[in-house]
C-alpha positions in Angstrom: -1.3 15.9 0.1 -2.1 14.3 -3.6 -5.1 12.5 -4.9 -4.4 9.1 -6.9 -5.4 10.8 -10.0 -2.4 13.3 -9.3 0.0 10.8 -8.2 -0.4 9.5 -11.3 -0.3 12.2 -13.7 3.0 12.7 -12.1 4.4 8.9 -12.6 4.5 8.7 -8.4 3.5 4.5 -7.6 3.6 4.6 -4.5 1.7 6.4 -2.2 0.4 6.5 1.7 -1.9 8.4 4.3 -0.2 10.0 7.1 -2.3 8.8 9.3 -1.4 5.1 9.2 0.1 3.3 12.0 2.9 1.7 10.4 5.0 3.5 8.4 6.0 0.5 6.1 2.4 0.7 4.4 1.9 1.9 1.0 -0.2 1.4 -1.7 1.5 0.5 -5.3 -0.6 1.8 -7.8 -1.0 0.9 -11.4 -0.3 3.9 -14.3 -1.7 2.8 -17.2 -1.8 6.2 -20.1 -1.2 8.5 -17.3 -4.3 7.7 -15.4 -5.0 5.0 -12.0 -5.6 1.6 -13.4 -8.4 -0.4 -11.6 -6.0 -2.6 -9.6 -4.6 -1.1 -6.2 -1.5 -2.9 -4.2 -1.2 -3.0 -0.4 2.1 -3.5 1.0 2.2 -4.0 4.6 5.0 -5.9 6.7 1.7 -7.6 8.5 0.2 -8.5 5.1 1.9 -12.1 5.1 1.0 -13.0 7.9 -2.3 -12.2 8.4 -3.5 -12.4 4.7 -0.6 -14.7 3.7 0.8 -12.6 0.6 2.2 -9.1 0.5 0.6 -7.2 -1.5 -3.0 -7.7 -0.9 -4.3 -6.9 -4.2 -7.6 -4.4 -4.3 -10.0 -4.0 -7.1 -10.6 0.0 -6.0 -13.0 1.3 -9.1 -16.2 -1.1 -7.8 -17.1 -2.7 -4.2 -17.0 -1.6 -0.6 -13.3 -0.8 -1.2 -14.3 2.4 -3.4 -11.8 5.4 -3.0 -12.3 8.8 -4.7 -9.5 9.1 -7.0 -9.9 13.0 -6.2 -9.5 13.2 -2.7 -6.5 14.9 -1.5 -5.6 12.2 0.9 -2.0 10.7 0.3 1.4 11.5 0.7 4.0 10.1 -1.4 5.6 7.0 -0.3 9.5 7.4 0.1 9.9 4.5 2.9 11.9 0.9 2.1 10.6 -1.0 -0.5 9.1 -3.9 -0.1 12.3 -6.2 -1.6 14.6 -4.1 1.2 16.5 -5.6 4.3 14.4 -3.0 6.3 11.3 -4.1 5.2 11.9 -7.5 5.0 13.0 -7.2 9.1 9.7 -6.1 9.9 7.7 -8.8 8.0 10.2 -11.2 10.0 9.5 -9.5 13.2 5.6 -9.7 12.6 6.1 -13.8 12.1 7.4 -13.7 15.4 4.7 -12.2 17.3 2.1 -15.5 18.6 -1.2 -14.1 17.5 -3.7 -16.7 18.8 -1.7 -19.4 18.7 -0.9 -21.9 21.8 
């Protein structure tokens, strides 16, 4: 397990908890001088269809969205990237599911 502060120390974007259902979701993050910018990017085959745009874009440093760059909670992402045929299946297979619709 790696904080976001050591993820990027280490030039790793791209990170995840174990712990998530889906195993498509990641969180880009931004490395500006070695160090987590402010700006946090969700990728999730679900995102564009529920929020409309993949990433959802999160503001992590103030707000209700407030993570501890120290805690040891993510893995390094190594799953399809968002611009993949993999990935792009499962945002396609997500469009097809009728959530709340006639």
């Amino acid at each position: 397990m790696i904080s976001l502060k050591e993820a990027a120390a280490t030039g790793i974007e791209r990170v995840r908890q174990p712990n998530w259902a889906n195993p498509f979701d990641h969180i880009k993050i931004d490395i500006v001088d070695g160090e987590v910018g402010p700006w946090l990017h969700l990728f999730a085959p679900f995102n564009l269809e529920c929020n409309g745009r993949d990433p959802v874009d999160c503001l992590w440093v103030v707000g209700p969205l407030k993570v501890d760059p120290d805690e040891k909670c993510f893995e390094p992402y190594a799953g399809p990237l968002p611009d993949s045929v993999e990935y792009r299946a499962k945002v396609e297979r997500f469009a097809r599911i009728p959530v709340g619709r006639p």
